[in-house]
C-alpha positions in Angstrom: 0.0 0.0 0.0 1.5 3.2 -1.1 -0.1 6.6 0.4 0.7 9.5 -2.0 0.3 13.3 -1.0 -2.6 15.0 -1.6 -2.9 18.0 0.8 -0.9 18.6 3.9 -1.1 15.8 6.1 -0.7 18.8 9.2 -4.5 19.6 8.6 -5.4 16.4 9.4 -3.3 16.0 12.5 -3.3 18.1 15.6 -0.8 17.8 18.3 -2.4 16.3 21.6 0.7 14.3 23.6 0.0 10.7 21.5 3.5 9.6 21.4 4.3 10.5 25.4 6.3 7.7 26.6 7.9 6.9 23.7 11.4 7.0 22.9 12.6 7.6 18.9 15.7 7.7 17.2 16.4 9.8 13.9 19.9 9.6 12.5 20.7 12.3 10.5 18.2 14.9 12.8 20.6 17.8 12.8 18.7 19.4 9.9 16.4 19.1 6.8 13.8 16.6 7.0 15.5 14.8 9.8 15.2 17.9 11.9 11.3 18.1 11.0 10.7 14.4 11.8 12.5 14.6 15.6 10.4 18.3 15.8 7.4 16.4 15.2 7.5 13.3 17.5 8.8 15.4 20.4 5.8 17.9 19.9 3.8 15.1 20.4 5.5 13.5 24.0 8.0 11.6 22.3 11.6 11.2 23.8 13.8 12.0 20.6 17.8 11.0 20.3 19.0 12.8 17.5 22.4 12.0 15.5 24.3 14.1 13.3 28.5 13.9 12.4 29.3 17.5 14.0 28.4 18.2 17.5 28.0 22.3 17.1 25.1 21.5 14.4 23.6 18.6 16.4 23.4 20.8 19.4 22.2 24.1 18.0 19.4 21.4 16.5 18.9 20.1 19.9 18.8 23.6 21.4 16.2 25.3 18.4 13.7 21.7 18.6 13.5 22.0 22.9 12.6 25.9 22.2 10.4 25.1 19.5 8.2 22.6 21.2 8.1 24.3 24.8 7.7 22.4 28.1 4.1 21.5 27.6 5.5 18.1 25.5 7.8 17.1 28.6 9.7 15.3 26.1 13.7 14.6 26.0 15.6 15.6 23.0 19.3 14.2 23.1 21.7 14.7 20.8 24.6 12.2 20.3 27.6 12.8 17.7 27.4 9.4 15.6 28.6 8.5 12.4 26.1 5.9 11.0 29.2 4.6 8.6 31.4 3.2 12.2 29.8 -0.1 13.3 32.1 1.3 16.9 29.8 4.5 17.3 26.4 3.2 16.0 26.7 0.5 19.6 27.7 3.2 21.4 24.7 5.4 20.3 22.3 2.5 21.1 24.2 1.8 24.3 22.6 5.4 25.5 19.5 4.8 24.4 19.4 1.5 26.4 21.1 3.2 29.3 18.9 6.5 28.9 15.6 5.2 28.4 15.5 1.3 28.2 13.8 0.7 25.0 13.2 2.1 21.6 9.6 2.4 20.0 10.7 4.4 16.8 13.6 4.3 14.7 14.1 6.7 11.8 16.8 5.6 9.5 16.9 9.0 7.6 20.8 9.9 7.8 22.3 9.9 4.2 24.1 12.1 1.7 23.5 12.5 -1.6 26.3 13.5 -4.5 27.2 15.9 -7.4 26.0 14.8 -11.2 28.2 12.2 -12.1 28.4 9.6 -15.0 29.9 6.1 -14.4 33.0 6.9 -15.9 33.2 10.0 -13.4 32.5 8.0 -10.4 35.7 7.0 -8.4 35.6 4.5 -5.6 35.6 7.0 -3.0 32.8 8.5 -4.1 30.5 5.0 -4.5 31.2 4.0 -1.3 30.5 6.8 0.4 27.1 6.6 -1.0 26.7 3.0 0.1 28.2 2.9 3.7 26.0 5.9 4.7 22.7 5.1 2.9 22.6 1.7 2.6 25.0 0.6 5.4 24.1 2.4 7.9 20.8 2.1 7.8 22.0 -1.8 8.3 24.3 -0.9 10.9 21.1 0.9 12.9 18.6 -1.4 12.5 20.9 -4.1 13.9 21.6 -2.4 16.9 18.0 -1.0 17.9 16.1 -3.7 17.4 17.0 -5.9 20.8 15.7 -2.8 22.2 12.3 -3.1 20.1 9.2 -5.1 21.0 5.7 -5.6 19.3 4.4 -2.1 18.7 7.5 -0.4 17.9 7.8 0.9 14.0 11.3 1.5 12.0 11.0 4.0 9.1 13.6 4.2 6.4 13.9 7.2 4.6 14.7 5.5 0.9 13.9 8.4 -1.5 12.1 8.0 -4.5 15.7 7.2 -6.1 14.2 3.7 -5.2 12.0 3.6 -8.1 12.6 6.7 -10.5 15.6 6.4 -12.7 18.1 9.6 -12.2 20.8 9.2 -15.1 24.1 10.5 -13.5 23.8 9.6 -10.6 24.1 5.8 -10.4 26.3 5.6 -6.9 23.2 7.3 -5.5 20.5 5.4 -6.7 22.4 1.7 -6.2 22.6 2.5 -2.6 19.0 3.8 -2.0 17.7 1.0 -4.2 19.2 -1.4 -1.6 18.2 0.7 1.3 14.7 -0.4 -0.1 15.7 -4.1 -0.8 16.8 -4.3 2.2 13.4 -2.7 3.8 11.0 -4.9 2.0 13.0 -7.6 3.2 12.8 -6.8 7.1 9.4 -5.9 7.2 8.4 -9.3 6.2 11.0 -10.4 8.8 9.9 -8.6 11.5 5.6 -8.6 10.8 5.6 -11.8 12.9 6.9 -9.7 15.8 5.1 -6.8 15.5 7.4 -4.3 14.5 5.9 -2.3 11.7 9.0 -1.3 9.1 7.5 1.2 6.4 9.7 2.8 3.4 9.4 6.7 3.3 10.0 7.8 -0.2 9.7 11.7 -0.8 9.9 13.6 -3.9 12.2 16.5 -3.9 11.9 17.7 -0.9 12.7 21.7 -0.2 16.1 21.0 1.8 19.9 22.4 1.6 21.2 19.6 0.0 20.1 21.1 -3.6 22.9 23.4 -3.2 25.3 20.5 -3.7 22.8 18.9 -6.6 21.4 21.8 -8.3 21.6 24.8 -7.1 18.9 26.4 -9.6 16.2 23.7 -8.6 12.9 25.1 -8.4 12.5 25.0 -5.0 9.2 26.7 -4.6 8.0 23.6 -6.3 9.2 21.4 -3.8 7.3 19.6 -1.0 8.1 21.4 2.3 10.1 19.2 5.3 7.1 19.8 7.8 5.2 17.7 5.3 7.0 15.2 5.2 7.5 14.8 8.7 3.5 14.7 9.2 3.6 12.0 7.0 5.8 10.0 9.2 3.8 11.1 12.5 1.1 9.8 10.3 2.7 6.6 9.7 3.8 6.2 13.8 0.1 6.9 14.9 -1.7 4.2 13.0 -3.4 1.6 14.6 -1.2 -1.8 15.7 -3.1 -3.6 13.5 -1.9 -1.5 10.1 1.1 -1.9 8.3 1.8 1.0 5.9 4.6 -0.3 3.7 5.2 2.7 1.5 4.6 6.6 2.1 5.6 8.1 -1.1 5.3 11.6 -1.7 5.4 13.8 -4.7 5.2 17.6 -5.1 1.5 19.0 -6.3 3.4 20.4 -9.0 4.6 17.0 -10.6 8.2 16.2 -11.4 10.9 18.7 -11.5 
């Protein structure tokens, strides 16, 4: 099942403490959509770790999500330096949450990096596997390591892209590792539906975020669907019954392709 966007899912859904409690990771929360996503589940009572590579970012992040969501939440917002690519620092990040909180009821494998225009022949080794150990290895290396912390009930979210199924010439490194972020999330929510543990594939368009600058810098932006929509999507995705199992949210802009 594949829910597309038709209108802002933040009409629809009004903040009222639903995920108080609960304790989320979302790698890569420092800024862009991550940002949004942690923003969202701590309005909404949710304990939120957040990881980013560079510790003044992740803490200004930290700082600007407790002051945007107020005391009212009473929700935790931790940030923790990780790299998702070092096996090393993802168990250490997941040894805090353990240590912090005891369990993990969300995890949101949205850290990743995307890369200039390249053709095959352009493409040196460097830059393929960088591509692959951050968006297709780490989300691995973070699943692994959460999910003895997961019971029946918890939900794991992997922000794929919609490199997964739309074909972007130049930029092959890119789409090989997303497409197997997305292998590899059809294949563990089969694997984990017998315990409960919902695993849907978040697949935006293009998405209004800084990482055009490195892409295309004269993208239509205004085109673009906004991060806070995405991130109501997910909050969507968290909230739904135990009984559903969403296994795609894709979104699109109104506008169509770029």
């Amino acid at each position: 099942m594949a829910a597309k966007k038709t209108q802002s899912p933040s009409k629809k859904l009004k903040s009222g403490l639903r995920l108080r409690g609960q304790v989320a990771v979302v790698t890569g929360g420092s800024r862009g959509i991550g940002h949004a996503i942690a923003g969202a589940l701590a309005a909404e009572g949710c304990n939120v770790v957040i990881t980013g590579r560079r510790a003044a970012t992740l803490n200004q992040s930290a700082a600007q999500m407790a002051k945007s969501v107020g005391t009212r939440s009473q929700s935790q917002i931790v940030p923790f330096v990780c790299d998702v690519r070092d096996p090393e620092l993802v168990a250490d990040l997941f040894a805090e949450v353990k240590k912090l909180f005891g369990k993990l009821d969300i995890l949101v494998n949205n850290a990743g990096v995307s890369q200039a225009p390249a053709s095959v022949e352009e493409t040196s080794l460097d830059l393929w596997r960088d591509m692959v150990d951050t968006n297709l290895t780490g989300t691995f290396l973070c699943t692994r390591a959460g999910l003895p912390l997961m019971k029946g009930g918890a939900t794991i979210i992997n922000n794929i892209s919609a490199a997964a199924k739309q074909v972007f010439p130049k930029f092959a490194a890119y789409t090989a590792a997303k497409t197997g972020a997305f292998g590899f999330t059809l294949s563990l929510r089969e694997e984990l539906m017998p315990r409960g543990i919902r695993v849907t594939a978040l697949m935006p368009g293009a998405t209004d975020t800084d990482i055009w600058e490195q892409i295309m810098p004269n993208a239509p932006r205004e085109r673009m669907i906004d991060v806070g929509s995405v991130a109501q999507a997910v909050l969507y995705a968290v909230l739904l019954p135990p009984e559903a199992n969403l296994s795609e949210l894709l979104l699109t802009p109104t506008g169509g392709a770029l």
